[in-house]
Residue, then its C-alpha position, 0 to 999 in steps of 0.5 A: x525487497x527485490x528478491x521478495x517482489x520476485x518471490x511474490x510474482x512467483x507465487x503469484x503465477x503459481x496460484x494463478x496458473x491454472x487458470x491462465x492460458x498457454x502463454x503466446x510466442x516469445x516474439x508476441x507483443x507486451x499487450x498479448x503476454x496477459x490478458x487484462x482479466x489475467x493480469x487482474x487476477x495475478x494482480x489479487x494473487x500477488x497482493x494476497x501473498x504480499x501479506x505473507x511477506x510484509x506488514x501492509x497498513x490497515x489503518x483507515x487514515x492512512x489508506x484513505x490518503x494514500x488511495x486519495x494522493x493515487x487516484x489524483x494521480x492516475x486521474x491525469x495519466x493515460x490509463x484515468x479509467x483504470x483501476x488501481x490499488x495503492x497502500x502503504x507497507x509500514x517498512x522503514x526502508x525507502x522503496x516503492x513498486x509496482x506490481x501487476x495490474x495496477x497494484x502499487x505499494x510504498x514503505x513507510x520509509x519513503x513517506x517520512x523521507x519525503x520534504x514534499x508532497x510533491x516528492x512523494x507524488x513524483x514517487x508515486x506518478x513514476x510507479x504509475x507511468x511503469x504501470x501505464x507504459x506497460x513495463x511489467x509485461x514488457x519485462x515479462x517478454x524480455x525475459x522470456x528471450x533469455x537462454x534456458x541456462x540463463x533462466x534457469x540460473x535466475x531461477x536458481x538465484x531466486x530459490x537461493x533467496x528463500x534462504x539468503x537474500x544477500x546470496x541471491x542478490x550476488x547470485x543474480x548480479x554474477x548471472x547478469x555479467x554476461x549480458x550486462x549491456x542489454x540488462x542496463x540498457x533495458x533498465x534505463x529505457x525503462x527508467x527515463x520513460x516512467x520519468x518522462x512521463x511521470x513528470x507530465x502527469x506531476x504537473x497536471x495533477x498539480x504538483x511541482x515537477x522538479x520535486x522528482x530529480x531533487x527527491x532522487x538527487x538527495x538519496x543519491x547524495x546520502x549513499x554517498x555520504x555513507x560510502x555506499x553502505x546505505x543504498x536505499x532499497x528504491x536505488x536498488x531497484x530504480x538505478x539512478x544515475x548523475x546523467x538520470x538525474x540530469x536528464x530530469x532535472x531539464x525536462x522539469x524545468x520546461x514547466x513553469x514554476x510556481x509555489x506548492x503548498x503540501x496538504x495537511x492530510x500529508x502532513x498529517x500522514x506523516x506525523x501519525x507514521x512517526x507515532x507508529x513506527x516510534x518504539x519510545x513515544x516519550x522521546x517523541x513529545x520533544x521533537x513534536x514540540x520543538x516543530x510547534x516553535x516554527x513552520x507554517x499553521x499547517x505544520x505546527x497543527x501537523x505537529x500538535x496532532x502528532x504530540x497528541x497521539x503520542x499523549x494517547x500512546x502513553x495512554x496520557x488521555x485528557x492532554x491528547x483530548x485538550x489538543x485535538x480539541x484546539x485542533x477541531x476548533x480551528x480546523x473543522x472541516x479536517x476528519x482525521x482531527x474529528x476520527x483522534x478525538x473519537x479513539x481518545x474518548x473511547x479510550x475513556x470510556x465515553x462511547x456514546x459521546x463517541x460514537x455521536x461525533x462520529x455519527x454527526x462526522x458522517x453527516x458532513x463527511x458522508x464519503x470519508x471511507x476513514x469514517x465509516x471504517x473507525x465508526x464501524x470499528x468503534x460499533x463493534x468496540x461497544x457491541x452494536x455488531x448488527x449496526x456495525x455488520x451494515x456498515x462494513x457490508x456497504x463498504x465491502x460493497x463499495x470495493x474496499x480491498x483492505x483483508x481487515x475489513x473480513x475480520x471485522x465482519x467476522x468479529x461482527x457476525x460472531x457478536x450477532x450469534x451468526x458463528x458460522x458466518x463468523x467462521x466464513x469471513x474468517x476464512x475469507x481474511x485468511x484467503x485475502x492475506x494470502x493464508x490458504x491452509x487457515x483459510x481451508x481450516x476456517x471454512x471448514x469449520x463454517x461448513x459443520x457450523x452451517x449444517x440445516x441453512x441451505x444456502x450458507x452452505x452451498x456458499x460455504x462449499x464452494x469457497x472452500x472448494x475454491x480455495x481447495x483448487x488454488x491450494x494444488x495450484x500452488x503446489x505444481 
C-alpha cells in the first residue's frame, strides 16, 4: 500500500501542477508548503485517482458510519472546523492512512480486526492527529532536503513500483541505508506525536484510551506468531515498536478507566462487512448462529442481522424477511434494520411496500444520509427517475462526496428522456473516479447531444474544456 500512496500522491501532484504555485524555499515552514485551497485541491485529486488503484465503498451503510465515527472524532481534535473525508476501502489487508487535506481512508481489513470500537477510533483518532499535526506537509519539506541523487533514487524505486511493488519496496529500503538514522528518527517523531495526541482526542470523544496499545500490541504479536511472514500493511507503514507500545500504554492509563460499550451501528458495520467480503455466504449462516449462542443483546442482534443478509445473499428471502422483522420489533429506532427490510422487499418484488417503509423511515430519520441514497436508489429500481432525480440532487448539494451518486443521477436523467444530461453526469462519475479519457469521452458525446439548449451546452463545453486541461497536466 505504500507504494500505491506514493504513486497516488504522485499522480495527484501531476493533475494539480498546473494550477500550483512555485513551491517556497526548502527551509519554508510546513504550513507555507501549501496553501489550504492547494492542499484542498491535491486532496480531491488524490481521491479521484484513489479509485484507480483501489475498490472504495459506496454503500450507503457503510459511509454513513464511518463519516458518523470521523466526524465524532475530529470534533474533539484541534482542527473541529475543518473539513474532512473518511471511507472505507473494501481491501482485507489491515491499513489505515492519511491523505492530504484531511482525506482519510481504512481497509475492510482493520474494521473486521478490531474487538472494539474503541479500537478502531484509536485507529482513526491516530490518522486525525497526522492530519492536524500537519505531518504530510512536514514530510513534504523533509524530503525536499534530501540530495538530488538521493531524490531522484526514491524517485526511480517509485516508478520500479509501477511494475514490482516487492522491487520498489527493496529499492526504497537500500536507498534509505545511508541515511537511515534520520529517516527512523523522523518516523517515530512523527508516530509517538500522532499517539499523544490521538489518546487525547479518544478520550473526549469518549472511547477507551487503552484500546490504542492493545489493538497495536496484538498486531505486533501476530507477526510474531507468523515469524514475521504476515506484517500488516498498517505495520509497515505505521512502524511500532515494543518501547512504542510502552510508551502508549502509560500515558493511556493516566485516564481514568471506565466501562465501554460499542455501538451497534459498529457492530452492524461489521457484520455486513463479513457478508460482503464472504465468497461462500453458505459457510456464514454457522458462524452467525453460533454468536446468537452468546454476547450481549446487541451482539446477538449484530449477529442475526448478518445471518439475515446472508439468507438475502443466497437469494433465501422470507427467512431474511422473519429475522429483520424480529430485529425492527426490538429495535425501532435502528435504520440500518428499516434500510435491509426495504432491499428484502425489493427483492420480492413488493415496491410499493418499499418504497412506504422508506418514506415513513424518513419521516423519523430525516437526516439518515443512508436513507435518502437507498430510498433514491430504491426510485430509480421501480422508475420514479424525476423523484428520485430530486433527491439525489439535494444530496449532492449537502456535500455528499461519494463518485456513485453521479451515476445514479446519470441513470435518473437518462430515465426522464434527458439523454444528454445523462452523458454529463456520466462523465462527471468518470472525472470523480479519476477516469479522465471516459470522462473527455462522455462529455462529448453530451455536448453533440446538447445541441439547441444553450446553457447546457455552455456548461457542457466547459467541463470538458476542464477536463481537457487536467488531461495535459497529467502528462507533463
Amino acid at each position: 500500500m505504500l507504494v500505491r500512496v506514493l504513486l497516488l500522491w504522485l499522480c495527484a501532484l501531476a493533475t494539480a501542477a498546473a494550477k500550483l504555485p512555485p513551491l517556497p524555499d526548502m527551509g519554508a515552514p510546513s504550513d507555507r508548503i501549501l496553501s489550504p485551497t492547494d492542499e484542498r485541491r491535491l486532496g480531491q485529486a488524490f481521491f479521484r485517482n484513489l479509485h484507480q488503484h483501489v475498490q472504495v465503498s459506496d454503500d450507503p451503510m457503510i459511509q454513513d458510519y464511518i463519516a458518523s465515527l470521523g466526524s465524532r472524532l475530529t470534533g474533539h481534535s484541534d482542527m473541529a472546523g475543518r473539513p474532512f473525508h473518511f471511507f472505507v476501502v473494501m481491501e482485507p489487508e489491515i491499513n489505515a492512512f492519511a491523505g492530504p487535506a484531511g482525506y482519510i481512508g481504512v481497509h475492510s481489513g482493520l474494521i473486521l480486526a478490531t474487538r472494539s470500537e474503541s479500537e478502531l477510533a484509536s485507529v482513526l483518532a491516530h490518522e486525525i492527529a497526522h492530519v492536524t499535526q500537519n505531518h504530510l506537509k512536514r514530510a513534504f519539506a523533509a524530503a525536499k532536503k534530501l540530495s538530488i541523487p538521493m531524490a531522484a533514487a526514491m524517485l526511480a524505486a517509485i516508478l520500479v513500483g509501477t511494475q514490482s511493488p516487492e522491487a520498489a519496496q527493496a529499492a526504497i529500503i537500500a536507498i534509505q541505508a545511508g541515511s537511515l538514522q534520520q529517516q527512523i528518527n523522523f518516523t517515530r517523531a512523527h508516530e509517538q506525536e500522532a499517539d499523544r495526541i490521538g489518546l487525547q482526542i479518544l478520550a473526549d470523544s469518549g472511547f477507551d484510551p487503552r484500546s490504542m496499545p492493545a489493538f497495536f500490541e496484538r498486531l505486533q504479536q501476530s507477526t510474531r506468531l507468523s515469524g514475521g511472514r504476515h506484517i500488516p500493511e498498517f505495520l509497515r507503514t505505521h512502524p511500532v515498536t515494543t518501547s512504542r507500545i510502552a510508551d502508549t500504554r502509560a500515558r493511556a492509563t493516566a485516564f481514568p478507566y471506565r466501562q465501554y460499550t460499542d455501538s451497534l451501528a459498529y457492530l452492524l458495520v461489521k457484520s455486513k462487512l463479513k457478508v460482503i467480503g464472504s465468497k461462500d455466504p453458505a459457510r456464514l449462516i454457522s458462524w452467525f448462529q453460533q454468536r446468537l449462542l452468546r454476547g450481549t443483546a446487541a451482539q446477538k442482534a449484530a449477529a442475526r442481522y448478518g445471518l439475515a443478509l446472508s439468507y438475502q445473499a443466497l437469494h433465501r428471502l422470507p427467512q431474511s424477511r422473519r429475522l429483520l422483522e424480529d430485529l425492527l420489533r426490538q429495535f425501532p429506532e435502528q435504520p440500518q434494520f428499516v434500510d435491509a427490510l426495504a432491499q428484502v422487499e425489493l427483492a420480492l418484488g413488493e415496491t410499493e411496500a418499499a418504497l412506504q417503509r422508506y418514506r415513513l423511515a424518513l419521516t423519523h430519520f430525516p437526516a439518515s444520509t443512508m436513507l435518502q441514497l437507498t430510498y433514491a436508489q430504491a426510485l430509480l429500481q421501480s422508475g420514479r427517475f424525476q423523484e428520485a432525480r430530486q433527491w439525489l440532487l439535494q444530496l449532492k448539494a449537502n456535500g455528499y462526496r461519494l463518485p456513485v451518486i453521479y451515476k445514479h443521477l446519470s441513470r435518473a436523467y437518462g430515465g426522464m428522456g434527458k439523454t444528454a444530461e445523462a452523458q454529463r453526469y456520466l462523465a462527471e462519475y468518470y472525472y470523480a473516479i479519476g477516469d479522465l479519457k471516459q470522462a473527455i469521452r462522455y462529455a462529448r458525446i453530451a455536448l453533440k447531444m446538447a445541441r439547441g439548449d444553450r446553457i447546457l451546452t455552455a456548461v457542457t463545453q466547459e467541463r470538458l474544456r476542464f477536463f481537457q486541461r487536467e488531461e495535459k497536466a497529467r502528462k507533463r
